[in-house]
TORDO-334159 format. One record per residue: residue number from 1; residue in three letters; x, y, z of N, C-alpha, C in turn. Coordinates in steps of 0.001 Angstrom, whole numbers. Atoms other than C-alpha are relative to their C-alpha. Layout:
N
{k->NUM	r->ALA	n.px->X	n.py->Y	n.pz->Z	ca.px->X	ca.py->Y	ca.pz->Z	c.px->X	c.py->Y	c.pz->Z}
...
//
This chain:
113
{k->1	r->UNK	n.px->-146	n.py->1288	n.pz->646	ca.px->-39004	ca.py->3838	ca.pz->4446	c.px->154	c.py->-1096	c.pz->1052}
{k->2	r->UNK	n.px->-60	n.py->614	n.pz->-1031	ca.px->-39241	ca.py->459	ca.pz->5878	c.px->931	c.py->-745	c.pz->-430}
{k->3	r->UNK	n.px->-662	n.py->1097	n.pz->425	ca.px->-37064	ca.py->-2575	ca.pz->5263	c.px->426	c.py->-995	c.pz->561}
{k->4	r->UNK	n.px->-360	n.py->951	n.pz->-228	ca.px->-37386	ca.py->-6189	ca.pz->5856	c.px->196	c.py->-1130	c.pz->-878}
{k->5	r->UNK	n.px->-746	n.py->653	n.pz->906	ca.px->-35139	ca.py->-8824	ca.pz->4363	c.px->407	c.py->227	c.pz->-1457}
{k->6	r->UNK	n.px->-347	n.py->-714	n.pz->1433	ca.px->-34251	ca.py->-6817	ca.pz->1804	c.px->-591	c.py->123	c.pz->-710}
{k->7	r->UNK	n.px->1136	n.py->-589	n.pz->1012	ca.px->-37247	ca.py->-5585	ca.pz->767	c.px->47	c.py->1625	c.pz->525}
{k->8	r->UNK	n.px->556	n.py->-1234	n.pz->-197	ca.px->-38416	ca.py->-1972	ca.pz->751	c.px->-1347	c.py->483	c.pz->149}
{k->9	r->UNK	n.px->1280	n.py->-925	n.pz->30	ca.px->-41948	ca.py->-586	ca.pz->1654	c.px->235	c.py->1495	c.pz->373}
{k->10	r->UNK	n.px->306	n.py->-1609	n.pz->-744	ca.px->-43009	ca.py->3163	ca.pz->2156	c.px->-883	c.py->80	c.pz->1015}
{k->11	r->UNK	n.px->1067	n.py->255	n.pz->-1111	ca.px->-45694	ca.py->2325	ca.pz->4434	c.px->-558	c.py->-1348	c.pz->879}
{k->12	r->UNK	n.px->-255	n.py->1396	n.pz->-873	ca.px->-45719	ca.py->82	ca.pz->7406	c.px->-1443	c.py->-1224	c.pz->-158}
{k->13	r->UNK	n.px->623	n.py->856	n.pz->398	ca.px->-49184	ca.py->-1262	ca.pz->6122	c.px->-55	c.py->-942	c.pz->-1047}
{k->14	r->UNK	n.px->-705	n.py->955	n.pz->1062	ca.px->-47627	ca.py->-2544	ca.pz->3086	c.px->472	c.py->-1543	c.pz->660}
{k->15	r->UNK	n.px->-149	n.py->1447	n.pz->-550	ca.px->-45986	ca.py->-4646	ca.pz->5282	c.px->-465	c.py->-961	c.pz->639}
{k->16	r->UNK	n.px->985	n.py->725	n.pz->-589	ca.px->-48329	ca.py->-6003	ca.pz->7336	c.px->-1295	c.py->-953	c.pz->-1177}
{k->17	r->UNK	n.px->653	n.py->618	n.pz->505	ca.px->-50386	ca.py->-6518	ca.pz->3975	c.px->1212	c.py->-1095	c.pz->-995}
{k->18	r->UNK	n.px->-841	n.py->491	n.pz->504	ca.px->-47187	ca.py->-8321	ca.pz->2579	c.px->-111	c.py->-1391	c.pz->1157}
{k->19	r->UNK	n.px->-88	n.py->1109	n.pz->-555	ca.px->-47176	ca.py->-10749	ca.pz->5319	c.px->-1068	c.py->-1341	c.pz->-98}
{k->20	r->UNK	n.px->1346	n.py->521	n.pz->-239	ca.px->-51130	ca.py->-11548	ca.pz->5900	c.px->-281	c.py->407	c.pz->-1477}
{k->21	r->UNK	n.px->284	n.py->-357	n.pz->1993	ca.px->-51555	ca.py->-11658	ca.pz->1901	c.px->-1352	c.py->-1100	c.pz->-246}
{k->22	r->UNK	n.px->911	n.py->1276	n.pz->394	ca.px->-54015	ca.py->-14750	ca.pz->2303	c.px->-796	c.py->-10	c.pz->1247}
{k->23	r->UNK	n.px->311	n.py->350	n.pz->-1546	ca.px->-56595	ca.py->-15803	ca.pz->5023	c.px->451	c.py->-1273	c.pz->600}
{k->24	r->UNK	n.px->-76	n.py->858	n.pz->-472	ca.px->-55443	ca.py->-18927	ca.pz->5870	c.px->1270	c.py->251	c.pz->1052}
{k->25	r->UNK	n.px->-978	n.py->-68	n.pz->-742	ca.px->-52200	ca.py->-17527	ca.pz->7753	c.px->-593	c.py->1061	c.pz->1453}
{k->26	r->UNK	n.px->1129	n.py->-644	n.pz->-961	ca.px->-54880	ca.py->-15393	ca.pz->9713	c.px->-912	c.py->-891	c.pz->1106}
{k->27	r->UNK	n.px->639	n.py->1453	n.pz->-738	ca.px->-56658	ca.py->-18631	ca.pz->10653	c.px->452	c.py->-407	c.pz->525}
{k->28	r->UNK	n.px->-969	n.py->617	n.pz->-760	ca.px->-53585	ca.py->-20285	ca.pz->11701	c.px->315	c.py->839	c.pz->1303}
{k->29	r->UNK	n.px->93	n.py->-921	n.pz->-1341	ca.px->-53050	ca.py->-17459	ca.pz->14092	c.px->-1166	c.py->115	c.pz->825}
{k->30	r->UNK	n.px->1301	n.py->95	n.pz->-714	ca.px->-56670	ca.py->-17155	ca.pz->15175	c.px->-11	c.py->-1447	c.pz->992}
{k->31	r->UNK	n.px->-37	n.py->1208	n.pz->-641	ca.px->-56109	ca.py->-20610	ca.pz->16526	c.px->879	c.py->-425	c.pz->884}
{k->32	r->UNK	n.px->-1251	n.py->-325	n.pz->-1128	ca.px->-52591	ca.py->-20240	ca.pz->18141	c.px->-611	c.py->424	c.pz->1199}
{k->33	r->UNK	n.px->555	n.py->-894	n.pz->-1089	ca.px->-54296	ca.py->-17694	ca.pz->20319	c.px->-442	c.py->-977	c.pz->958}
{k->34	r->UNK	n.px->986	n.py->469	n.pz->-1223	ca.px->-56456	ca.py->-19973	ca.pz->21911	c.px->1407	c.py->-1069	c.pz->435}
{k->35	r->UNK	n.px->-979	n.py->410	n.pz->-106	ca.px->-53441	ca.py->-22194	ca.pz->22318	c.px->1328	c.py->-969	c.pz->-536}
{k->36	r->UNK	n.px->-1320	n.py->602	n.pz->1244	ca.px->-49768	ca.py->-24055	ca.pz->21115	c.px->-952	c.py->-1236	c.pz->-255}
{k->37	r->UNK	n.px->946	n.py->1354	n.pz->377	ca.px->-51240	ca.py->-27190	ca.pz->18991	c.px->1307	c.py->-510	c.pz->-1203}
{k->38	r->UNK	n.px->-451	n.py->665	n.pz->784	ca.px->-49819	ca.py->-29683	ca.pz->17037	c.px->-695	c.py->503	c.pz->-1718}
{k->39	r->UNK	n.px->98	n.py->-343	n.pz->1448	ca.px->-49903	ca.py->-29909	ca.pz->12994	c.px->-1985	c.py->-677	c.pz->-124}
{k->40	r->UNK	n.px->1265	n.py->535	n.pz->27	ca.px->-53187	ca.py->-32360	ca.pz->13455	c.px->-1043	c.py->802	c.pz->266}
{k->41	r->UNK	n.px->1019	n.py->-1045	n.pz->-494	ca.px->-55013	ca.py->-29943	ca.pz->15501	c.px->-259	c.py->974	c.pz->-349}
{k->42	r->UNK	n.px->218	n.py->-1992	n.pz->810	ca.px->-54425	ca.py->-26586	ca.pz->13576	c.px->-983	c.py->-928	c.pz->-1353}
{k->43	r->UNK	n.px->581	n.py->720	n.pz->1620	ca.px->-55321	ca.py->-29323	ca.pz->10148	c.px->-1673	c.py->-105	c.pz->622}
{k->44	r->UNK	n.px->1335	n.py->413	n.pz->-341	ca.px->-58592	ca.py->-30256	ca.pz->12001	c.px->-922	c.py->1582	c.pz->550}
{k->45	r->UNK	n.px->949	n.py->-1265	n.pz->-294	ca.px->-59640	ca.py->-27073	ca.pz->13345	c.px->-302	c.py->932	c.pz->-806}
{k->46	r->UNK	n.px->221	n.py->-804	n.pz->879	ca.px->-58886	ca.py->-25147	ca.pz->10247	c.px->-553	c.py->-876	c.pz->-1341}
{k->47	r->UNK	n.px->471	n.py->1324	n.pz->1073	ca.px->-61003	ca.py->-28090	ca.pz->7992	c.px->105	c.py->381	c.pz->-1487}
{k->48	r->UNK	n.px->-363	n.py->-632	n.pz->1971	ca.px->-61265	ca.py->-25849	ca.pz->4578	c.px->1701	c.py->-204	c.pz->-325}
{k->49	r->UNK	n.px->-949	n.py->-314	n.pz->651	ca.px->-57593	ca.py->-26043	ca.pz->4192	c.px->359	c.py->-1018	c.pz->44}
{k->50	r->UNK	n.px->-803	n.py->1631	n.pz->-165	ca.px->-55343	ca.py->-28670	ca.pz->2776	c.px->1086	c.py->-274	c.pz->338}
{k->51	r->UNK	n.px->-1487	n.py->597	n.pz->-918	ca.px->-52472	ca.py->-30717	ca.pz->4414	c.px->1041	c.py->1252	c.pz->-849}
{k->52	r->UNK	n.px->-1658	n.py->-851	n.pz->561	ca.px->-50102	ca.py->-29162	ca.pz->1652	c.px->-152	c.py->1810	c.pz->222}
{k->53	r->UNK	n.px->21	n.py->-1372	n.pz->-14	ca.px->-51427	ca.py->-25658	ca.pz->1847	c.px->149	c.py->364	c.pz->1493}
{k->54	r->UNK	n.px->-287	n.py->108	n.pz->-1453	ca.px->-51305	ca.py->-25714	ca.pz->5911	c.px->1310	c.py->149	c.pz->369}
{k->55	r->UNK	n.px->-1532	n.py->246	n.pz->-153	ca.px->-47702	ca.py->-26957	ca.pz->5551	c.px->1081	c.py->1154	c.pz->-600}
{k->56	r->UNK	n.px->-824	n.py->-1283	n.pz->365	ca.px->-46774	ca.py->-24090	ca.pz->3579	c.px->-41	c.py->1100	c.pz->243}
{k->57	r->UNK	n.px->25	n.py->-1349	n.pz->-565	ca.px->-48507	ca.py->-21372	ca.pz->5262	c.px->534	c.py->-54	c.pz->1550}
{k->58	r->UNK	n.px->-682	n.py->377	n.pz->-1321	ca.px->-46988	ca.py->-22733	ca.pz->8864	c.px->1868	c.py->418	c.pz->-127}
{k->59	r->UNK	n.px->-1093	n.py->-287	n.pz->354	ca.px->-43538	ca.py->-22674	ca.pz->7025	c.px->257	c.py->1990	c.pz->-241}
{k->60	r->UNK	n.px->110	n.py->-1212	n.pz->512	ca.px->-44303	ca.py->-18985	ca.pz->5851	c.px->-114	c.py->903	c.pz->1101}
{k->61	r->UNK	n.px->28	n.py->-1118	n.pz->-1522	ca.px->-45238	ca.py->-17418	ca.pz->9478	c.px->1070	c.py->-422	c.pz->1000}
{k->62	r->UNK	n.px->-1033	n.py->230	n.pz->-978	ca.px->-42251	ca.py->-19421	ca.pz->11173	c.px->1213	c.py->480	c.pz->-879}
{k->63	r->UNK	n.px->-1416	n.py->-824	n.pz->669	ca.px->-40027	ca.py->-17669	ca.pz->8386	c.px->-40	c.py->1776	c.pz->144}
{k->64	r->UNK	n.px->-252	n.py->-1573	n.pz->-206	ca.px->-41190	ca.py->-14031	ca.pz->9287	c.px->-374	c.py->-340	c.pz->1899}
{k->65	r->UNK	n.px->220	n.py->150	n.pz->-1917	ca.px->-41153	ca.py->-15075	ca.pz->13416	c.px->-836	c.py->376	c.pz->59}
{k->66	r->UNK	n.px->1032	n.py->343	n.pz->-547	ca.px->-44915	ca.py->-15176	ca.pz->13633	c.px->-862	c.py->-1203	c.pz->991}
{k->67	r->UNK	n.px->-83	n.py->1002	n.pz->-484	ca.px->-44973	ca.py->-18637	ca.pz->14846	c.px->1025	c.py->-553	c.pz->344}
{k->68	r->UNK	n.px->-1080	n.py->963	n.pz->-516	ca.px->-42466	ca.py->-21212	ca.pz->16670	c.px->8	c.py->-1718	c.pz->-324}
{k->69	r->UNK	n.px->304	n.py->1337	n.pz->684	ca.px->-42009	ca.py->-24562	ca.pz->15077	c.px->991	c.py->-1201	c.pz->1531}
{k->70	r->UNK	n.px->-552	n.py->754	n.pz->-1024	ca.px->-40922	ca.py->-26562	ca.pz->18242	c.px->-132	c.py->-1795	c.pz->-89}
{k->71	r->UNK	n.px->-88	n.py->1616	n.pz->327	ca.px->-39477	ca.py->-30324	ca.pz->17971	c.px->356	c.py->-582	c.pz->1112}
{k->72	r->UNK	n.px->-240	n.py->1164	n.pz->-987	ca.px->-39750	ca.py->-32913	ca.pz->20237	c.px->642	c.py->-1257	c.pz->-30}
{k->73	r->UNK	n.px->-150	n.py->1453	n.pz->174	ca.px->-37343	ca.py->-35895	ca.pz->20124	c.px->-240	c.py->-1062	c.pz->898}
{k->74	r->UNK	n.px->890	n.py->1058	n.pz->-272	ca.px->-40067	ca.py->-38736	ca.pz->20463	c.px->-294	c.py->-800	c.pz->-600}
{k->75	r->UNK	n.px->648	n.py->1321	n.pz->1502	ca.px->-41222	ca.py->-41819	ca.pz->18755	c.px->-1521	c.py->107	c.pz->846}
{k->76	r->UNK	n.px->126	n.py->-927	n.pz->841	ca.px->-43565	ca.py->-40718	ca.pz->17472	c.px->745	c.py->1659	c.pz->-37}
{k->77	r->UNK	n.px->-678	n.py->-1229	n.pz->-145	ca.px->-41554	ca.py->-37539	ca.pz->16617	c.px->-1658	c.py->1200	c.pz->374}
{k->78	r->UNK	n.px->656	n.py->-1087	n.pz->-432	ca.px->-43429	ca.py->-34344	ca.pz->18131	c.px->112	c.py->1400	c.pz->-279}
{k->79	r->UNK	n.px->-906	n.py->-827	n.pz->140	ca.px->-43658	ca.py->-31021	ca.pz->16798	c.px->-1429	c.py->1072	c.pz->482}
{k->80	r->UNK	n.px->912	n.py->-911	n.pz->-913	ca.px->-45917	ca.py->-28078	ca.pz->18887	c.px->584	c.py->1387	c.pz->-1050}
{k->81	r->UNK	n.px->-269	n.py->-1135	n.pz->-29	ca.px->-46497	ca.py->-24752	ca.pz->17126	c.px->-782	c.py->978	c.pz->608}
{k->82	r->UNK	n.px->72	n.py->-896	n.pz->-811	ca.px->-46647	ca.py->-21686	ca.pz->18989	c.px->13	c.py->1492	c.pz->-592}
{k->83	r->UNK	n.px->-813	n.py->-1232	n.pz->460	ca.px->-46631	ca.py->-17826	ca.pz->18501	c.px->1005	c.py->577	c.pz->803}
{k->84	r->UNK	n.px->-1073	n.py->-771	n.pz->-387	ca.px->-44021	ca.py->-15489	ca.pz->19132	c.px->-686	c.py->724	c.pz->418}
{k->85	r->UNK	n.px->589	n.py->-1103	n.pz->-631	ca.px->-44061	ca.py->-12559	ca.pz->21266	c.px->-393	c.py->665	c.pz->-666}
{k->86	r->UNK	n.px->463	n.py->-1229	n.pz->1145	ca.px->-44684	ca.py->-10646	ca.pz->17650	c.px->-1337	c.py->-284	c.pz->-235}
{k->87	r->UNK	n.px->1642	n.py->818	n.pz->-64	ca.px->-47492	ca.py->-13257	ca.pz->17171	c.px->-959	c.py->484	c.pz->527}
{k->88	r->UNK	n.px->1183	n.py->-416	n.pz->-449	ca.px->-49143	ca.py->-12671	ca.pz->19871	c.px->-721	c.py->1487	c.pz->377}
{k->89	r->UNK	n.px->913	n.py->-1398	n.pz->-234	ca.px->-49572	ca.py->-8874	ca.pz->19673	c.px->-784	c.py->-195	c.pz->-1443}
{k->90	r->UNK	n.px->888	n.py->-272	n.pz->1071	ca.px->-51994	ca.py->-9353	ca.pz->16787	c.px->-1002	c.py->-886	c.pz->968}
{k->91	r->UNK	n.px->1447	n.py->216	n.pz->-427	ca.px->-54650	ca.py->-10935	ca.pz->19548	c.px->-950	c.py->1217	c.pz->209}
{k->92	r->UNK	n.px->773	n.py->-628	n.pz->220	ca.px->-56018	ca.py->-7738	ca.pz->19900	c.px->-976	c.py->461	c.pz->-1892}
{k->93	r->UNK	n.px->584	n.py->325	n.pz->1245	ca.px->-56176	ca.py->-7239	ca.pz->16091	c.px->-680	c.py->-480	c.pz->-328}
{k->94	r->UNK	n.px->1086	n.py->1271	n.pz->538	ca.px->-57963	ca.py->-10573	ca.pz->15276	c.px->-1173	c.py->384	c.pz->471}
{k->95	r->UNK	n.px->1529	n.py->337	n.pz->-562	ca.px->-60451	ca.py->-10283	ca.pz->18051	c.px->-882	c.py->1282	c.pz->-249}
{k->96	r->UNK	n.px->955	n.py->-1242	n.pz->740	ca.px->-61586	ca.py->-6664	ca.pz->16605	c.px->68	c.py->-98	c.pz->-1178}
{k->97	r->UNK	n.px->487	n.py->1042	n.pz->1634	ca.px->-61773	ca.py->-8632	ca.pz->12818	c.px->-980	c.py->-387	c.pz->638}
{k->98	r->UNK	n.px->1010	n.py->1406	n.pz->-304	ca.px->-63907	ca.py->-11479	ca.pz->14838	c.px->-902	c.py->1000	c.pz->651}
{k->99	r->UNK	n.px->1382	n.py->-819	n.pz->-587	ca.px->-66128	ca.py->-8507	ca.pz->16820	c.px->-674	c.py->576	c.pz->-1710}
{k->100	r->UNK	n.px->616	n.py->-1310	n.pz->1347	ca.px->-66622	ca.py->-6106	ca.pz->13124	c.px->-416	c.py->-1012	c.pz->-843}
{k->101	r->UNK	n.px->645	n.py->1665	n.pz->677	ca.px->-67333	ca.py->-9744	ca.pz->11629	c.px->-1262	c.py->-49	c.pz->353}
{k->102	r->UNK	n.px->998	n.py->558	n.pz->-568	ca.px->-69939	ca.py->-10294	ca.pz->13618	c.px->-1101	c.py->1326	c.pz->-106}
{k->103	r->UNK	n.px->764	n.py->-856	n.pz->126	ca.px->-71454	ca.py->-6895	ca.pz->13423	c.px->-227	c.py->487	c.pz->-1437}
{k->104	r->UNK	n.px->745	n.py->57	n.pz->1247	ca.px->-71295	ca.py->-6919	ca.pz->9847	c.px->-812	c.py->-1053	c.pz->-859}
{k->105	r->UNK	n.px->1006	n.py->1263	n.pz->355	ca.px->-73045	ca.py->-10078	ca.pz->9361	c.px->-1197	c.py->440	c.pz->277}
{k->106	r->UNK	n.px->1366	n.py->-376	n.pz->-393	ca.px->-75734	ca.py->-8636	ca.pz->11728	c.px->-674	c.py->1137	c.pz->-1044}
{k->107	r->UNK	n.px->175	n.py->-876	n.pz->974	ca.px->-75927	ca.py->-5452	ca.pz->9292	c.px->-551	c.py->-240	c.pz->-1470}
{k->108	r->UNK	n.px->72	n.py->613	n.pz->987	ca.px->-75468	ca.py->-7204	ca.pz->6351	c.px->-579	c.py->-1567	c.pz->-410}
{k->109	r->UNK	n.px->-209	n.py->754	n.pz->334	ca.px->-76465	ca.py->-10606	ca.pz->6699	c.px->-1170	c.py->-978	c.pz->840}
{k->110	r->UNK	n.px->1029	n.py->520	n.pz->-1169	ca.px->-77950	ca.py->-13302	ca.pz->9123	c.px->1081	c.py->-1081	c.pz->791}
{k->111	r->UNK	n.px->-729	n.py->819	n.pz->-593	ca.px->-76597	ca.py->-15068	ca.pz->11903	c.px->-510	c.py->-1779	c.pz->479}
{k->112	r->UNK	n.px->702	n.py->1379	n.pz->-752	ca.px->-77692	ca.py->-18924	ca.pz->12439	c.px->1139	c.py->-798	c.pz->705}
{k->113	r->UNK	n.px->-707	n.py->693	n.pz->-1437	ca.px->-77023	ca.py->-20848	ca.pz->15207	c.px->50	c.py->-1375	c.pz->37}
//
């Protein structure tokens, strides 16, 4: 058995599919990787998603320590997010999604450039 925050799974992929339940918190990470960014820059790079849904999946990976919500007191206030050391062991993960992506497009699909 596993148990975090007072939940229970039997299998540690439960939890992993308990966390990453949506793609957009997948995206947000895919983008960390490359490096820490403000709220503007994750909003602009991840364009399909909206301000409020952004704001709540940012809140959602800095409540299971996937991300770091870091504040800067500045005028303009400043706030940089980052992953955690837990974060960033899912770069191998992603980037074998983003390779089997790409080879099932080729399989299945077409690639334009």
């Amino acid at each position: 058995m596993y148990y975090v925050d007072d939940k229970e799974y039997k299998c540690s992929v439960s939890v992993t599919m308990d966390i990453f339940n949506d793609r957009w918190k997948l995206a947000v990470i895919w983008y960390l990787l490359e490096s820490n960014k403000r709220y503007k820059e994750l909003n602009r790079d991840i364009s399909e998603i909206s301000q409020k849904t952004l704001t709540i999946k940012l809140k959602e990976l800095e409540e299971k320590n996937i991300i770091k919500r870091e504040v800067f007191a500045e005028v303009p206030l400043k706030v940089v997010y980052s992953l955690t050391p837990i974060g960033m062991k899912l770069k191998p993960v992603l980037k074998e999604m983003f390779e089997w992506g790409i080879e099932y497009v080729k399989e299945n699909g077409k690639i334009i450039d």
